[in-house]
N, C-alpha and C positions, 0 to 999 in steps of 0.2 A: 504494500500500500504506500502511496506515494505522499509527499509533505501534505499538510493540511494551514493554509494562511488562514488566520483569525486579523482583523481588521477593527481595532478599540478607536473609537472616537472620545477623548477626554476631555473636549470641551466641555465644560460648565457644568463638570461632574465632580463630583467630592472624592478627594484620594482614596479613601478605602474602598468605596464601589467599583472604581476602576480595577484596584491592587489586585480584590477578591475576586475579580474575574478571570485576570490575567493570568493569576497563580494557580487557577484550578484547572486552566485550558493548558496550563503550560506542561501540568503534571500529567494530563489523560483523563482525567477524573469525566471527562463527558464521553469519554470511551465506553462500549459494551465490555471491553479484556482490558479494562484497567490491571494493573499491577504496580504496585508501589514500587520494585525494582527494574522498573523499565521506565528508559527515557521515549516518551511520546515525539511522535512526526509530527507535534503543532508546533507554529510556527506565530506568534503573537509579535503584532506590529500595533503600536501605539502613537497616535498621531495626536497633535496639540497637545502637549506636555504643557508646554506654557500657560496653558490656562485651569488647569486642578486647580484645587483651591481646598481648605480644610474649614469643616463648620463652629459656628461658637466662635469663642475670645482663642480657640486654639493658633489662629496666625501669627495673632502677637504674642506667643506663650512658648509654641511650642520650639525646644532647641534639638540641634543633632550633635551631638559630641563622637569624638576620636580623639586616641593618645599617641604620643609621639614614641612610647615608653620611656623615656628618661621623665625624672622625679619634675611634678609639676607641668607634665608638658600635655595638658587637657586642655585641647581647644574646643569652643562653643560658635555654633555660627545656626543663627535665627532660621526660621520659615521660610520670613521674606526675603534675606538676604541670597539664602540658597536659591530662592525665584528666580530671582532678579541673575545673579551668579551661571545657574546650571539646572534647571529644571528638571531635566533628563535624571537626573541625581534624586533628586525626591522619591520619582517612582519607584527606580530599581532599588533604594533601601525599602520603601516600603513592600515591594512584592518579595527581597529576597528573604523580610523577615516572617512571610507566612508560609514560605518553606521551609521543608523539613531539614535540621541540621544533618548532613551527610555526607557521602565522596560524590553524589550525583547532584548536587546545590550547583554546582558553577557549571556541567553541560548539560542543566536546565537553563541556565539562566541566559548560555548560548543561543538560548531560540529567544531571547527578548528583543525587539528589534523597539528604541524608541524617539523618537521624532518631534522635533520642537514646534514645526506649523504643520499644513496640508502637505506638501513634500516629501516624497517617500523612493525609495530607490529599489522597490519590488513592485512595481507594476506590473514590469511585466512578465514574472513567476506568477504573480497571482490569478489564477485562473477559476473566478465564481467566490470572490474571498467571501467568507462568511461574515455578517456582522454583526455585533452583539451590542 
């Protein structure tokens, strides 16, 4: 059976709607022979990054932290800044954290294709994309 293109529009969608979609099509889970130890031929392209958005005071609230590992070396960098910065970024933290921690986490994450406007460079792979 050959790839399968999924086609996320995230316009004016709330990050976790979006995340929860991506991370279940990305695993198989819409599959009849699912199996938790098999990587799935879907193939999830997300277009308009730039406009997610998270509901509530969480915009102004919420932070993404990383350590440098050396003593003290925790940096903090906002919601918006992240926007504004690297949007594309937002998503793939949020969907890689609702997969499973494993050796198959990173080529899963290899079928995540994500795109900041309408602009996409699988047009023409995509033959009948599904969209969701």
């Amino acid at each position: 059976m050959g790839k399968k293109y999924y086609l996320l529009d995230a316009k004016d969608k709330p990050l976790g709607r979006i995340s929860t979609v991506a991370a279940s099509l990305l695993r198989g889970k819409n599959n009849p022979n699912f199996a938790p130890n098999i990587i799935s031929n879907n193939i999830v392209i997300i277009i308009n990054a730039n406009s997610v958005y998270l509901t509530g005071t969480k915009e102004l609230s919420k932070c993404y932290y990383h350590h440098s590992g050396f003593h003290g070396g925790i940096k903090e960098i906002s919601f918006s800044e992240l926007k504004k910065k690297n949007p594309k970024e937002i998503i793939q933290k949020s969907i890689y954290g609702m997969l499973p921690k494993n050796r198959l986490t990173k080529e899963i994450l290899k079928n995540l294709k994500i795109f900041d406007d309408n602009n996409h460079s699988f047009e023409k792979e995509m033959i009948n994309p599904v969209k969701e």
